[in-house]
VMD Tcl script that draws the C-alpha trace (Angstrom):
set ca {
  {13.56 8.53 -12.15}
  {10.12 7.56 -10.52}
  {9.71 5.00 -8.16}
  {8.82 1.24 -9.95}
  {5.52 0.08 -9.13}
  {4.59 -4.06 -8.90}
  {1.86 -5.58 -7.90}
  {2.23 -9.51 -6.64}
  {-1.30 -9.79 -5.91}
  {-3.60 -11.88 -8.14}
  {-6.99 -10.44 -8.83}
  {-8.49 -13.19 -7.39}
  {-7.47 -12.53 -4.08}
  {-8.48 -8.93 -4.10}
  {-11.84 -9.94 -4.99}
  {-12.30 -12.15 -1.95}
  {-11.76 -8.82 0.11}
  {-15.05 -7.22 1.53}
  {-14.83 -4.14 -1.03}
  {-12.52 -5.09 -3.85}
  {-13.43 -2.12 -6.05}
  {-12.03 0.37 -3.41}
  {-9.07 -2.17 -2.61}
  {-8.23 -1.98 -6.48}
  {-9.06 2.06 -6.74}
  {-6.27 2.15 -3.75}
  {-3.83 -0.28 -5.66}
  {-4.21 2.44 -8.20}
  {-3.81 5.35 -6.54}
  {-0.45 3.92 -4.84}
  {0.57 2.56 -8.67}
  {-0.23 6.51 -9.64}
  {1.86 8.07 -6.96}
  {4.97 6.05 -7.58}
  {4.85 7.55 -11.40}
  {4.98 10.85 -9.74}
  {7.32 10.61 -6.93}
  {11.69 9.83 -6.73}
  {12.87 7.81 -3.71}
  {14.76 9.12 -1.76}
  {18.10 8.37 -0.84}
  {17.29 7.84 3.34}
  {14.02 6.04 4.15}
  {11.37 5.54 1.58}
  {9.37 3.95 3.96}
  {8.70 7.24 5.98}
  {8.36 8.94 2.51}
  {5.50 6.90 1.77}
  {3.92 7.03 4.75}
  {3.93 11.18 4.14}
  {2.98 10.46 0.87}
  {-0.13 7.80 1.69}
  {-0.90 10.18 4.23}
  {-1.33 13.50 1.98}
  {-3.72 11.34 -0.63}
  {-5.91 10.59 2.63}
  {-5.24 7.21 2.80}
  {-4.99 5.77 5.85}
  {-1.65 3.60 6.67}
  {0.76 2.35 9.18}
  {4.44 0.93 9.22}
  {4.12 -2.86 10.16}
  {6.03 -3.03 13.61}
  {8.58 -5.53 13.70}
  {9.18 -4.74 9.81}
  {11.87 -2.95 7.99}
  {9.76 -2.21 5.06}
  {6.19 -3.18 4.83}
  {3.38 -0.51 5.24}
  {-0.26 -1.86 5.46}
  {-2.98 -0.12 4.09}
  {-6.33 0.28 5.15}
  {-8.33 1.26 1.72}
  {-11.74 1.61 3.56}
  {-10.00 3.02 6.90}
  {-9.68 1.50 9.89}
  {-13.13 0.26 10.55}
  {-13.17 -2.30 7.18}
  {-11.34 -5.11 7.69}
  {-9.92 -5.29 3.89}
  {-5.69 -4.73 4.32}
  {-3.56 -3.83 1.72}
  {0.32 -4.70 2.29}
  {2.74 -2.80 -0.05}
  {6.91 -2.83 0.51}
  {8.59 0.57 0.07}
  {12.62 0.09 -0.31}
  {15.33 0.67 -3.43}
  {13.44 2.62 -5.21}
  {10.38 0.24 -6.00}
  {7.14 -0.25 -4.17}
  {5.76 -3.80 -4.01}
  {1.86 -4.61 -3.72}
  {2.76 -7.56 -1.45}
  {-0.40 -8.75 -0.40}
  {-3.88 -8.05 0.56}
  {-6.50 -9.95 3.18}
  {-8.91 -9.17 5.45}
  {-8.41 -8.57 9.59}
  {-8.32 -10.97 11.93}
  {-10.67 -8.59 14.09}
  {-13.57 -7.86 12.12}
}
mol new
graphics top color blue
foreach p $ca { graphics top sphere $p radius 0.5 }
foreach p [lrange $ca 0 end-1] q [lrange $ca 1 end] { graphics top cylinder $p $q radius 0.2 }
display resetview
């Protein structure tokens, strides 16, 4: 059975991020690969990170977290952020903002 996919993020605040359309083409992307891919039974956050990774989107585990990954839909030079939770088998769009460091 494929990983669930939720998204707790209102459209409204994606569309106060600097490039919403590629924020929300990300959101979908993510929403696409959890219809394709089973958890696994050790750590789904490393398995997402492989699998963000191998659709060329750029990510990182969120130090001091046990589960949250954020995102950077326009790479690492836009300061949009997506943050998505990876754990039991369900991925969580958890929220998005920009960078403090623009």
């Amino acid at each position: 059975m494929p990983y669930k996919f939720i998204n707790d993020v209102s459209p409204n605040k994606i569309n106060k991020l600097d490039d919403p359309a590629q924020a929300q083409a990300i959101i979908q992307d993510i929403y696409e690969l959890t219809l394709q891919t089973e958890p696994v039974a050790g750590d789904q956050v490393n398995q997402w990170l492989g699998l963000l990774s191998g659709a060329r989107i750029v990510a990182q585990k969120v130090k001091g977290s046990v589960d949250t990954i954020e995102v950077y839909p326009g790479g690492k030079v836009s300061p949009d952020r997506i943050f998505i939770a990876a754990g039991g088998g369900t991925v969580t769009v958890i929220a998005v903002g920009e960078a403090s460091h623009k």
